[in-house]
LUMMARMI-844646 format. One line per field, with one value per atom (N, C-alpha, C): residue number from 1; residue in three letters; chain; x, y, z. Coordinates in pm, 1 decimal. Layout:
BEGIN
kolke: NUM	...
banu: ALA	...
segu: A	...
X: X	...
Y: Y	...
Z: Z	...
% end
This chain:
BEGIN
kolke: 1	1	1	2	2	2	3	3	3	4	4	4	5	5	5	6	6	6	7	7	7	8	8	8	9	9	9	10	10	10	11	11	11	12	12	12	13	13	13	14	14	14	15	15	15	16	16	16	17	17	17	18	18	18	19	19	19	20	20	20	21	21	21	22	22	22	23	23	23	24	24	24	25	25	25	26	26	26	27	27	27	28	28	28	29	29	29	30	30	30	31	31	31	32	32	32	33	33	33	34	34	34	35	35	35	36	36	36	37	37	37	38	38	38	39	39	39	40	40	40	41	41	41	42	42	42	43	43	43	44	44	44	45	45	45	46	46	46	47	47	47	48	48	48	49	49	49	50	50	50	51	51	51	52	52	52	53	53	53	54	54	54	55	55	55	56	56	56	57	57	57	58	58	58	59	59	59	60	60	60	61	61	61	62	62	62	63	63	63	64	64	64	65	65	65	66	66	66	67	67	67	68	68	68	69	69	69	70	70	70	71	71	71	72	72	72	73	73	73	74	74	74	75	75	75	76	76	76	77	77	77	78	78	78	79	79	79	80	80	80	81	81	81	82	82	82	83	83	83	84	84	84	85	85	85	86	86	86	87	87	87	88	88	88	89	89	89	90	90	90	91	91	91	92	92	92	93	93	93	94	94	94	95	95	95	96	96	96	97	97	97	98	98	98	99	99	99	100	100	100	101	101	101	102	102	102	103	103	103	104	104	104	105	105	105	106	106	106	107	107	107	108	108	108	109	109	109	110	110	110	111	111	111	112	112	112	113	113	113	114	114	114	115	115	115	116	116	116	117	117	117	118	118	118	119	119	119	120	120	120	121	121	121	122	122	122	123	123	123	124	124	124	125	125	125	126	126	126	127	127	127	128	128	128	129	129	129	130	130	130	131	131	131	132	132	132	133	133	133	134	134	134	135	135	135	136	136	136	137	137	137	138	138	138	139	139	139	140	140	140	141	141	141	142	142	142	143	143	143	144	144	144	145	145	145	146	146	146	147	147	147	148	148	148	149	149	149	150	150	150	151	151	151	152	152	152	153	153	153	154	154	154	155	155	155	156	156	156	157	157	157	158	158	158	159	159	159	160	160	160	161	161	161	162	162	162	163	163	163	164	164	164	165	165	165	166	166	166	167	167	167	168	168	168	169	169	169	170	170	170	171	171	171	172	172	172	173	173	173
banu: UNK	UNK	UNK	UNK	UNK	UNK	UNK	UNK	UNK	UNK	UNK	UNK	UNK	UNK	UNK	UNK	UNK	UNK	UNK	UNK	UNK	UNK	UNK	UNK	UNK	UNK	UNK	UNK	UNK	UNK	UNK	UNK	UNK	UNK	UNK	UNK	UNK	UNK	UNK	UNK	UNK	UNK	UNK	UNK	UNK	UNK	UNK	UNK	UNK	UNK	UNK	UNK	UNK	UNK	UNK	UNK	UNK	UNK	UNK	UNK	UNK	UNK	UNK	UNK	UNK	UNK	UNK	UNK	UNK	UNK	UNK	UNK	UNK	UNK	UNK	UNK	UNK	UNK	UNK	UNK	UNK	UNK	UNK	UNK	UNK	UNK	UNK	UNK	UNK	UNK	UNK	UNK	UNK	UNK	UNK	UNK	UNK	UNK	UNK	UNK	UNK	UNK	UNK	UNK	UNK	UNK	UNK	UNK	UNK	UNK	UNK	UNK	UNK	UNK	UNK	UNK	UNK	UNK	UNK	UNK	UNK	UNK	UNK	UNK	UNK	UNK	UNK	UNK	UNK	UNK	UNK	UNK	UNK	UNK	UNK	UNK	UNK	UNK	UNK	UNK	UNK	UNK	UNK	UNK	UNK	UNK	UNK	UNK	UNK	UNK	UNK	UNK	UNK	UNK	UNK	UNK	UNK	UNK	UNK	UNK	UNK	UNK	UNK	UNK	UNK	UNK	UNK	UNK	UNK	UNK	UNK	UNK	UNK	UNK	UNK	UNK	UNK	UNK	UNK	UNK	UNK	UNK	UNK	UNK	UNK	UNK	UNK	UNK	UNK	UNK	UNK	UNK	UNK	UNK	UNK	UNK	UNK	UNK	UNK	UNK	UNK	UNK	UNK	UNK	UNK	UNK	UNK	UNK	UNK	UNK	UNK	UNK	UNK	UNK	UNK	UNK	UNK	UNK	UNK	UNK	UNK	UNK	UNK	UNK	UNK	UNK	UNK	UNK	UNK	UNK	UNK	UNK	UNK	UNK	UNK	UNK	UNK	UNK	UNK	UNK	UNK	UNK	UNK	UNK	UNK	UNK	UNK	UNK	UNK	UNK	UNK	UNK	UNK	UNK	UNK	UNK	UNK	UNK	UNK	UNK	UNK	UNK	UNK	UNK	UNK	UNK	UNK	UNK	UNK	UNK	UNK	UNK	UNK	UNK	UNK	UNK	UNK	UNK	UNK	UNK	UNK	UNK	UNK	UNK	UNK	UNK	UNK	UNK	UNK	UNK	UNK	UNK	UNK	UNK	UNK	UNK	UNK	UNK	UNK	UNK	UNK	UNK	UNK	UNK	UNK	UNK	UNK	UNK	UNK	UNK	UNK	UNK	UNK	UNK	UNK	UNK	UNK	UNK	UNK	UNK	UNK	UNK	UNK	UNK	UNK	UNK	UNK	UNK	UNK	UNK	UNK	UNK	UNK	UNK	UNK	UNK	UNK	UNK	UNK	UNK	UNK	UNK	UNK	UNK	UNK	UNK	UNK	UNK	UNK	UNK	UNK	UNK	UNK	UNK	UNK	UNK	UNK	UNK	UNK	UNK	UNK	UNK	UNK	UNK	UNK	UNK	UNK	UNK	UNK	UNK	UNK	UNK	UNK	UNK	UNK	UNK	UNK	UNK	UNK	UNK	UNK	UNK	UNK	UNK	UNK	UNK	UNK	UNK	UNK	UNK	UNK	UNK	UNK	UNK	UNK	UNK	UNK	UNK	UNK	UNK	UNK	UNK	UNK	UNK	UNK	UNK	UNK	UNK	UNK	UNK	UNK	UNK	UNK	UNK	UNK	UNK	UNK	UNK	UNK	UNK	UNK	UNK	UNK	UNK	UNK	UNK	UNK	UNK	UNK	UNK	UNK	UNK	UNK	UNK	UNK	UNK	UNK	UNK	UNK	UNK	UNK	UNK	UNK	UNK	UNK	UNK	UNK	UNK	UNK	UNK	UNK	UNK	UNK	UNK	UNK	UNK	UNK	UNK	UNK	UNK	UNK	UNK	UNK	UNK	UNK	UNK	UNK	UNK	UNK	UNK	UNK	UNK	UNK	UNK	UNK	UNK	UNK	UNK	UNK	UNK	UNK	UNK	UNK	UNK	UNK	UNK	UNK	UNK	UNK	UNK	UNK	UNK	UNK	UNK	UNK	UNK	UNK	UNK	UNK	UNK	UNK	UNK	UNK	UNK	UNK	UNK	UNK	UNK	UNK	UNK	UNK	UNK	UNK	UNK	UNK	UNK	UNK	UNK	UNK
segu: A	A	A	A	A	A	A	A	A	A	A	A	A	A	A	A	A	A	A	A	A	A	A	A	A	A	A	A	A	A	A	A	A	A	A	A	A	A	A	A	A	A	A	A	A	A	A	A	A	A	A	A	A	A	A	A	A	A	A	A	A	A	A	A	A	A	A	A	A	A	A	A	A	A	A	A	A	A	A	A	A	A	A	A	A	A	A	A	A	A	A	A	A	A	A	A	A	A	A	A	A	A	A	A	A	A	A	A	A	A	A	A	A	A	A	A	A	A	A	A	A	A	A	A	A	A	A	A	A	A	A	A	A	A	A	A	A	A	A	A	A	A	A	A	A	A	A	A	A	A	A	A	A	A	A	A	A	A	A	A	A	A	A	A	A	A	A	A	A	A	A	A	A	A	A	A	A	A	A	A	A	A	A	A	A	A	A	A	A	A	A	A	A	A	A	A	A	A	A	A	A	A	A	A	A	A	A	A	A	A	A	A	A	A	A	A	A	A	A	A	A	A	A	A	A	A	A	A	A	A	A	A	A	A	A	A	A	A	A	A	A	A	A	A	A	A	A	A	A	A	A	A	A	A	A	A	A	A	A	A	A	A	A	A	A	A	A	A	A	A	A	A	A	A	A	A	A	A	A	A	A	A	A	A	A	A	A	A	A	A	A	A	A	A	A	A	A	A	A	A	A	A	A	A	A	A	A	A	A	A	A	A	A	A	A	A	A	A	A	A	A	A	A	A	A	A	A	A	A	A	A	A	A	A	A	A	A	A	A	A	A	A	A	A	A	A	A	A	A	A	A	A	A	A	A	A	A	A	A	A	A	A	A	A	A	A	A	A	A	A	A	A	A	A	A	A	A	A	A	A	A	A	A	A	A	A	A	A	A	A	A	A	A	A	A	A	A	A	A	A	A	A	A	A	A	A	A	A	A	A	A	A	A	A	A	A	A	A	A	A	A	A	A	A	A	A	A	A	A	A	A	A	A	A	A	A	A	A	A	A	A	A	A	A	A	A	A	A	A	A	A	A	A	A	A	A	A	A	A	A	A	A	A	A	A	A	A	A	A	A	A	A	A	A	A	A	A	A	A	A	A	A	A	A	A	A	A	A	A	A	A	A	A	A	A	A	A	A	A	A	A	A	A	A	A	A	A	A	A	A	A	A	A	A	A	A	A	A	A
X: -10265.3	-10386.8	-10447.0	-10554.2	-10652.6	-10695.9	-10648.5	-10717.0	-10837.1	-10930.9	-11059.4	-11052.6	-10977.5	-10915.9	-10827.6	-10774.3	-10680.5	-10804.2	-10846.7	-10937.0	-11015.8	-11091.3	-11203.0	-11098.0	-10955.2	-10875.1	-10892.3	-10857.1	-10825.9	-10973.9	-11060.8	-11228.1	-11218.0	-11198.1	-11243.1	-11146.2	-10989.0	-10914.6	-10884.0	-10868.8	-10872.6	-10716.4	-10662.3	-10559.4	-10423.6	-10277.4	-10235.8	-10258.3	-10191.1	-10183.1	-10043.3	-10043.4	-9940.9	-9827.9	-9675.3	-9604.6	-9558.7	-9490.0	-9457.0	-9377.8	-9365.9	-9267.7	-9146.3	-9049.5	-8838.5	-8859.6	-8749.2	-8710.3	-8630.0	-8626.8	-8546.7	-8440.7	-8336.1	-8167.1	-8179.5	-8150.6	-8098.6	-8021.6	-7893.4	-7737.4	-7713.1	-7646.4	-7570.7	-7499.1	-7521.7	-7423.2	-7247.9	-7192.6	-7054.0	-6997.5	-7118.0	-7086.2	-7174.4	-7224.3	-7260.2	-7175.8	-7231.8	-7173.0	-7155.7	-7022.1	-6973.3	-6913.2	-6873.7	-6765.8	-6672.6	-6602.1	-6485.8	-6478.5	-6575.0	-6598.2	-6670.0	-6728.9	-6783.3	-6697.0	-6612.0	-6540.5	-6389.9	-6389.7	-6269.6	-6256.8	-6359.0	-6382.8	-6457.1	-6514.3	-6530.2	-6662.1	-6739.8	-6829.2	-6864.3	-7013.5	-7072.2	-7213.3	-7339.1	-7445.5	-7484.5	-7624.7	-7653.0	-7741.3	-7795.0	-7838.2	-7881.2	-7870.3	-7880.0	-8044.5	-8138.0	-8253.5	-8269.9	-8315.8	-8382.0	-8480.1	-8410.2	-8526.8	-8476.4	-8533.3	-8482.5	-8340.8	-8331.2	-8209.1	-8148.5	-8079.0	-7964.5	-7930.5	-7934.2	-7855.0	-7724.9	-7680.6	-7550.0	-7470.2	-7555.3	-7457.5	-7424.7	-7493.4	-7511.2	-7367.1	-7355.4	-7279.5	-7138.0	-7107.6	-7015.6	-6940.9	-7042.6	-7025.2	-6936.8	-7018.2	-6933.0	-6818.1	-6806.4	-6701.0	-6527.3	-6637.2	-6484.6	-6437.9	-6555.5	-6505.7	-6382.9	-6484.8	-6426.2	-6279.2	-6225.2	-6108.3	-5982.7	-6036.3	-5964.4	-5920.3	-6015.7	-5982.2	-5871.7	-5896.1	-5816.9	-5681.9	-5617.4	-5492.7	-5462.8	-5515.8	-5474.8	-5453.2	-5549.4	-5534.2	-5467.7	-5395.4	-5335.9	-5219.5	-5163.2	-5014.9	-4908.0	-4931.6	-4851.6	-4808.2	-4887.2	-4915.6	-4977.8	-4898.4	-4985.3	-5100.9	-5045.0	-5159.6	-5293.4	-5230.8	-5363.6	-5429.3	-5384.0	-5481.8	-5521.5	-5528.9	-5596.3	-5654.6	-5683.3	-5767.3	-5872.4	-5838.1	-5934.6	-6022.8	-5980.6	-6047.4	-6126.2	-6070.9	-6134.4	-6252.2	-6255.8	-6394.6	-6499.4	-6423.9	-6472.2	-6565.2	-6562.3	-6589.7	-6772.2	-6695.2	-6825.4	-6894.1	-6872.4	-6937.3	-7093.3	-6974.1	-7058.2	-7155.8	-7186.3	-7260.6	-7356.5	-7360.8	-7429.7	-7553.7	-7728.1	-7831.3	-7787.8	-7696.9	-7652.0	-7654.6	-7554.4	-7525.3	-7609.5	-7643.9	-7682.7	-7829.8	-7921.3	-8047.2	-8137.2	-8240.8	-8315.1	-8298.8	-8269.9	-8312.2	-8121.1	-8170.9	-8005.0	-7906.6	-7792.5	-7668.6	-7686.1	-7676.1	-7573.4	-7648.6	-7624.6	-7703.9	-7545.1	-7625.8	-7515.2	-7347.0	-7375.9	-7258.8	-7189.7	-7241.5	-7155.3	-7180.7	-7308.8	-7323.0	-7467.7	-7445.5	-7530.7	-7616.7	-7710.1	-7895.0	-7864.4	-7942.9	-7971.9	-8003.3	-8022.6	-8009.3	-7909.5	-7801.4	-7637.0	-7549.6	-7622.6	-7576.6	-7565.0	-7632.6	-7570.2	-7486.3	-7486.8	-7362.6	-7226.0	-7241.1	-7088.7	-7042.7	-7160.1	-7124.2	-7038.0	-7105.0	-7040.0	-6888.6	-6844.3	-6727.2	-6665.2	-6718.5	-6593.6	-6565.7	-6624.8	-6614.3	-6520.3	-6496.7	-6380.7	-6233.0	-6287.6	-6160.9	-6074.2	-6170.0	-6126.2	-6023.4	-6116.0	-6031.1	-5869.5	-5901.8	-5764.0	-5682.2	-5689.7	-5597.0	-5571.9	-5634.2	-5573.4	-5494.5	-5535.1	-5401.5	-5311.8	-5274.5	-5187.3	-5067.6	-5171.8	-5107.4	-5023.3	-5090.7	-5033.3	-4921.5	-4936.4	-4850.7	-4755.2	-4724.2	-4639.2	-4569.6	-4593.8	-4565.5	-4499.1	-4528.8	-4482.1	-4333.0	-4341.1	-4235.1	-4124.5	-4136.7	-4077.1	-4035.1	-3926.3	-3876.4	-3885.8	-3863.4	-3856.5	-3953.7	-4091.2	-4263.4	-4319.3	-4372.2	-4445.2	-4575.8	-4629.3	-4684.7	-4811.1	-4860.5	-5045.6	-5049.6	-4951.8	-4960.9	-4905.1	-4807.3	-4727.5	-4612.7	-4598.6	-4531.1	-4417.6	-4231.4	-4191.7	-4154.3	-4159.6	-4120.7	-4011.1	-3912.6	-3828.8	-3889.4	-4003.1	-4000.7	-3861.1	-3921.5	-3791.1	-3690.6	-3555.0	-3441.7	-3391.6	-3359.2	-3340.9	-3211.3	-3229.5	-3116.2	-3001.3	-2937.4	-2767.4	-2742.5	-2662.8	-2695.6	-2576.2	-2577.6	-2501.3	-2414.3	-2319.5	-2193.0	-2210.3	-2123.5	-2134.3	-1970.7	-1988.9	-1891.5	-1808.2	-1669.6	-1502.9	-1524.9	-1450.9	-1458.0	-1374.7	-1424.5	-1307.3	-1221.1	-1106.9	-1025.3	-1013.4	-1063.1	-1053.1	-1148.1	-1281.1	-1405.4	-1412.0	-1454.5	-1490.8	-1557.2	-1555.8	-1623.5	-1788.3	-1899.7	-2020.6	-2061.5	-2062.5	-2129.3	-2227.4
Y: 4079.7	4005.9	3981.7	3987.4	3998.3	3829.5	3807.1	3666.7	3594.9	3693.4	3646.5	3578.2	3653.9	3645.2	3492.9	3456.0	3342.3	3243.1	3249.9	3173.1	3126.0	3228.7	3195.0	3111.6	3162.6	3087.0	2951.6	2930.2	2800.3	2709.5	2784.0	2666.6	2636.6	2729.7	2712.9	2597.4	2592.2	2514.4	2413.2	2400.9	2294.8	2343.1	2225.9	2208.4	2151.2	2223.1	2150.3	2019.9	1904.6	1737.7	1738.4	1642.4	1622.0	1526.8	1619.3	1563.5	1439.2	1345.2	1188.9	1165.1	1080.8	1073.0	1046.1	1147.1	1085.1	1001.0	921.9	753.8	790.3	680.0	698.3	615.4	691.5	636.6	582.3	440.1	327.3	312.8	418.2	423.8	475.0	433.7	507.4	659.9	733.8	883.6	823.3	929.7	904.9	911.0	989.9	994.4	869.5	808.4	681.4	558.4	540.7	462.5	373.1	289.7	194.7	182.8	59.3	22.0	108.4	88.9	105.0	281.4	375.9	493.2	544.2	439.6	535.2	517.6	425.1	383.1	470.6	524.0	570.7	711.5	788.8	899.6	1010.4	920.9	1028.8	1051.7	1180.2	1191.3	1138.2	1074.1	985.1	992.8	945.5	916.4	765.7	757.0	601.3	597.3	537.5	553.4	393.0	309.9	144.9	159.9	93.9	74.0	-58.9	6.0	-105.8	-200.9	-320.0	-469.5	-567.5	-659.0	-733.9	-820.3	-866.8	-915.4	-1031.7	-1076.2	-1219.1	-1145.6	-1104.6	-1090.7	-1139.3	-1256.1	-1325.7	-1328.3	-1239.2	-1217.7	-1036.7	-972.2	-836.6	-819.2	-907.2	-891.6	-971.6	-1083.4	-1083.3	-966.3	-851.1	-817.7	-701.2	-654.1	-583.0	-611.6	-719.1	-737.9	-737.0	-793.5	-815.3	-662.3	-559.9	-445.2	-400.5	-406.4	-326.4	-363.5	-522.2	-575.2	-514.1	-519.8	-450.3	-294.9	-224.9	-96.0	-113.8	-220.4	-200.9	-225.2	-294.9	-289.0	-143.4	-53.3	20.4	151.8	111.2	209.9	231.4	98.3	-19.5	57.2	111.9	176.8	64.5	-73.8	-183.2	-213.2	-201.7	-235.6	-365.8	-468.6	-604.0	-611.2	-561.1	-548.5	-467.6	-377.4	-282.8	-358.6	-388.0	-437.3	-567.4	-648.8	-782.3	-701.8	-558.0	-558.0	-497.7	-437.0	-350.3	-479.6	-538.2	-694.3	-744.4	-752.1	-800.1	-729.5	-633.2	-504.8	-494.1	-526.4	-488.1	-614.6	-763.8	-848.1	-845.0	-767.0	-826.9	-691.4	-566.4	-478.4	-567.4	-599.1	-657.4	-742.0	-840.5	-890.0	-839.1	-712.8	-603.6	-548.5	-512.5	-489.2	-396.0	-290.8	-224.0	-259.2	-415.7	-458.0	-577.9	-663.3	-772.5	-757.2	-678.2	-648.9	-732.2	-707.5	-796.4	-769.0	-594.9	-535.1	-573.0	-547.1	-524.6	-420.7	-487.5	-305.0	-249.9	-358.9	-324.5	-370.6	-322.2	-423.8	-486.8	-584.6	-624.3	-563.2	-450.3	-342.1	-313.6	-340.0	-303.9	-190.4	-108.4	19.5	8.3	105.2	79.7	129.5	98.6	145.4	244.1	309.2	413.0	341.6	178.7	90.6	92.3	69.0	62.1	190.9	338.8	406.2	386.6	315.1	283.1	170.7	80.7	-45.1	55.4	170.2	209.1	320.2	366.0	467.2	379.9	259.4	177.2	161.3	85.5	37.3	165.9	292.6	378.6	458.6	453.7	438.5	399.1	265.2	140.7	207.0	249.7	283.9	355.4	488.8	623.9	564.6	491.1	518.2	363.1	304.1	245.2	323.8	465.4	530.1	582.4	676.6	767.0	675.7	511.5	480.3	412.7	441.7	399.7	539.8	691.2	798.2	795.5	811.2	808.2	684.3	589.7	521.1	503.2	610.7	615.4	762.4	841.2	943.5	881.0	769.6	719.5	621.4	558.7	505.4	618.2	705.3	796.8	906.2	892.0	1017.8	1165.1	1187.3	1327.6	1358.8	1328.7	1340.0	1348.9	1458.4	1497.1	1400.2	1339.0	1241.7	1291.9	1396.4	1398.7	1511.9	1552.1	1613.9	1535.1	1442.5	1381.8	1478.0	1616.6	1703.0	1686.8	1718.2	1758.2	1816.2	1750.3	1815.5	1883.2	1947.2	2021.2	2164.2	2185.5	2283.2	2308.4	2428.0	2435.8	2516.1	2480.6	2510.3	2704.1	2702.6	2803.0	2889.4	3025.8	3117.2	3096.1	3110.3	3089.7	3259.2	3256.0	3383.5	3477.2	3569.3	3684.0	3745.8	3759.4	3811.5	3895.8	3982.0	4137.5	4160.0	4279.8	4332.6	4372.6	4348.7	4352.8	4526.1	4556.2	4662.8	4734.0	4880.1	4966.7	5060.5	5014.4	5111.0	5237.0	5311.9	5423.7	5502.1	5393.0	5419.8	5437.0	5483.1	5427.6	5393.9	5280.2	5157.2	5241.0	5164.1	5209.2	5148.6	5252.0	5178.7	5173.2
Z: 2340.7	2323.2	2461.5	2504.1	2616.7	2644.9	2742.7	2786.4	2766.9	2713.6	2686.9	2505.0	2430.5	2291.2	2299.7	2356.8	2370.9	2418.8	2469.4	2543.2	2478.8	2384.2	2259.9	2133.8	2145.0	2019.5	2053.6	2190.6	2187.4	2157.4	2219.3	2223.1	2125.6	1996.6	1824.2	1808.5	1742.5	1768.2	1837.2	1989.1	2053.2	2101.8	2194.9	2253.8	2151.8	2116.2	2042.6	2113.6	2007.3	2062.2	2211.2	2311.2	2370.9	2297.9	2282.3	2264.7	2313.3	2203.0	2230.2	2405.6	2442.0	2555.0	2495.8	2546.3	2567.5	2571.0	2545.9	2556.1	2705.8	2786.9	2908.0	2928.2	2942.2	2904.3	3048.9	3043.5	3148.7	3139.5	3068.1	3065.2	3240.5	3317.2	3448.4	3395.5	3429.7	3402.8	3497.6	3442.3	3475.4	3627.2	3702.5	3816.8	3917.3	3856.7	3894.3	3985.6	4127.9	4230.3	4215.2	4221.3	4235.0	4360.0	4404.6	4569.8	4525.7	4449.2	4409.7	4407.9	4384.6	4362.0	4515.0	4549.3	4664.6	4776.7	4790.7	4871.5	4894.2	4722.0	4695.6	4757.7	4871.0	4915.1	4779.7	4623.3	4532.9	4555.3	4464.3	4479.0	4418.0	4424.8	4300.8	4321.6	4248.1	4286.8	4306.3	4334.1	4357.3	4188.1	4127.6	3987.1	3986.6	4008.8	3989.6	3979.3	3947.6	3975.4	4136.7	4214.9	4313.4	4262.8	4333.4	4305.7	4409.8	4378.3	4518.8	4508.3	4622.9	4605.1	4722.4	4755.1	4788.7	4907.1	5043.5	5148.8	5134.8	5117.4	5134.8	4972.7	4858.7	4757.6	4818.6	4844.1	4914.7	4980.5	5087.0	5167.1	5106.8	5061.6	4941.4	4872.3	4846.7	4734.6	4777.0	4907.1	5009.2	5095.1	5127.8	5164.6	5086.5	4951.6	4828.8	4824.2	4838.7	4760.2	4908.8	5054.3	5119.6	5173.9	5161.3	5153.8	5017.4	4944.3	4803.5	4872.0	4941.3	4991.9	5125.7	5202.0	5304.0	5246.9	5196.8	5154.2	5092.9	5026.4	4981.5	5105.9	5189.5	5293.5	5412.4	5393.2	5546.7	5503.8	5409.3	5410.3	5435.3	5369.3	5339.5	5505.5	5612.0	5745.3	5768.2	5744.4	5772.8	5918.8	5937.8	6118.0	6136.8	6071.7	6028.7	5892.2	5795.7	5678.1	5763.2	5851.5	5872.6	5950.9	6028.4	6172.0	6060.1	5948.2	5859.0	5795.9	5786.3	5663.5	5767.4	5908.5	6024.4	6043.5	6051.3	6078.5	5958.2	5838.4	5705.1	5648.1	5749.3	5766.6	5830.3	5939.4	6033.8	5949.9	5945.5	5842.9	5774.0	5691.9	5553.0	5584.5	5712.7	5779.4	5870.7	5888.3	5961.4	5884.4	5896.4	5879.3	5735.3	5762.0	5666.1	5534.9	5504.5	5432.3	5366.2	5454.6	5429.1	5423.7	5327.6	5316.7	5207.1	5191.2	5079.5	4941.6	4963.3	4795.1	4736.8	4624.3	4582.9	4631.7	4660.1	4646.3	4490.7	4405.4	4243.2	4194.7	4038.7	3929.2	3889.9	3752.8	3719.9	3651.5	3651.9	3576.1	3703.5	3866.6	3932.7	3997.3	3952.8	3940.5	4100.1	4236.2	4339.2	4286.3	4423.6	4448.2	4559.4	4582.9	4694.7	4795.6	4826.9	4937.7	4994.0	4871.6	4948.7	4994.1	5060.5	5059.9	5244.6	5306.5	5454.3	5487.0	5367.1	5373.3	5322.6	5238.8	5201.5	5325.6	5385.5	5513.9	5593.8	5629.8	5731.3	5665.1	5577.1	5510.0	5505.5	5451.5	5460.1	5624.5	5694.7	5825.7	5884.2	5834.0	5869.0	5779.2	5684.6	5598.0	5652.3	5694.4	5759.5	5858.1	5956.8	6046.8	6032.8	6012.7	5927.7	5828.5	5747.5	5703.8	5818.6	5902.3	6037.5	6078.4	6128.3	6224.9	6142.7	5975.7	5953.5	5930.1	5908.6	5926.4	6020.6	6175.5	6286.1	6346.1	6267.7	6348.5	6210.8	6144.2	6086.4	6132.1	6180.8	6254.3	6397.9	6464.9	6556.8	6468.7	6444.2	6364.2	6312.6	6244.6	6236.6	6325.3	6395.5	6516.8	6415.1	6338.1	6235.4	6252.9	6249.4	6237.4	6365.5	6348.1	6506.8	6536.1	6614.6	6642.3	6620.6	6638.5	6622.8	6484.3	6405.6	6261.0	6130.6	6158.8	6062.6	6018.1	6078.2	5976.3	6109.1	5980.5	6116.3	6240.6	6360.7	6475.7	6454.5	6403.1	6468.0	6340.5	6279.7	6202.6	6115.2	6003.2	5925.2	5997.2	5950.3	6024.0	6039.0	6162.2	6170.1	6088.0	6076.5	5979.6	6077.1	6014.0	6080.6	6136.8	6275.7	6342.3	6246.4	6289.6	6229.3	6321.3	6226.4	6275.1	6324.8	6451.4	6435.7	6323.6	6305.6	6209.6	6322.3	6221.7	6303.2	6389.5	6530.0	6582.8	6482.2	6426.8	6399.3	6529.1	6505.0	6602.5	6591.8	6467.0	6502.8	6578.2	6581.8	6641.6	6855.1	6870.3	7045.1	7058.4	7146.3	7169.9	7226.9	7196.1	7270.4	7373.0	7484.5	7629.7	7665.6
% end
C-alpha cells in the first residue's frame, strides 16, 4: 500500500483513540536498596521515591545501619569494631549523610540521595574488613602477611630413592 493510500485512510477515519494509562506499581522490585543490601557489597538499585526529609533522622538511620555492619566485618576484633563504629559515626554526620531529602521511605527501601551516604559507609567497611584480614594474617605465623594464604606453600614431594647398585653391573663414571 503506497503512503498516499494510508494517508487518505486515515483523514476519512481519523486516528485510532489513545490507549488508557498502566497503573504504576509503587511496589520496590527485588533488587531494591536497602542499608542492609547496599552495605552488604550486593547489587541493588535506589527505587525509594525522593521527598524531603530530617537530617538528624538521616543520619540515625545511617549510623544504626553502618554499626550493625561493623561487627560483622570487625572479624569479632573488639578494636577494630569500636575504630569502625568510631568512623561510621562521624560518617553519618558528614554532608553525605546528613542531607534534607530523605535516604528511605518507610519500608526501609533508599532514594538515589543516599547513594553518597552508602559510598562513604561502605568505604569504612572495606577498609575495616582488609585490616581485620591482615591482621589476622599477622596473628597467624602459618599466613603470609600481605596474602592471608600460607607462607610455606604446599609441601614438598618426598625425594626419591636411587635404586639399590646391582653388582653385576659397573659402576658409571
Amino acid at each position: 500500500m503506497s503512503l498516499l493510500s494510508v494517508l487518505l485512510l486515515l483523514a476519512q477515519e481519523g486516528l485510532p483513540p489513545v490507549p488508557p494509562r498502566m497503573p504504576v506499581e509503587d511496589e520496590p522490585s527485588a533488587f531494591a536498596c536497602t542499608f542492609e543490601r547496599a552495605l552488604g557489597a550486593n547489587s541493588c538499585t535506589y527505587e525509594a521515591q525522593s521527598a524531603a526529609g530530617d537530617s538528624r533522622d538521616n543520619s540515625a538511620a545511617a549510623a544504626e545501619a553502618g554499626v550493625a555492619q561493623c561487627a560483622r566485618v570487625a572479624a569479632e576484633r573488639a578494636d577494630l569494631r569500636k575504630s569502625c563504629e568510631h568512623a561510621v559515626a562521624e560518617a553519618s554526620l558528614s554532608a553525605p549523610c546528613a542531607i534534607a531529602a530523605r535516604l528511605g521511605d518507610t519500608n526501609g527501601h533508599l532514594t538515589r540521595e543516599a547513594a553518597g551516604c552508602v559510598g562513604a559507609l561502605r568505604d569504612i567497611l572495606w577498609r575495616t574488613f582488609f585490616a581485620a584480614v591482615n591482621d589476622r594474617a599477622f596473628d597467624d605465623p602459618s599466613l603470609d602477611s600481605k596474602t592471608a594464604a600460607p607462607a610455606s606453600g604446599p609441601p614438598s614431594p618426598p625425594a626419591k630413592k636411587a635404586p639399590p647398585a646391582d653388582p653385576k653391573r659397573p659402576a658409571k663414571i
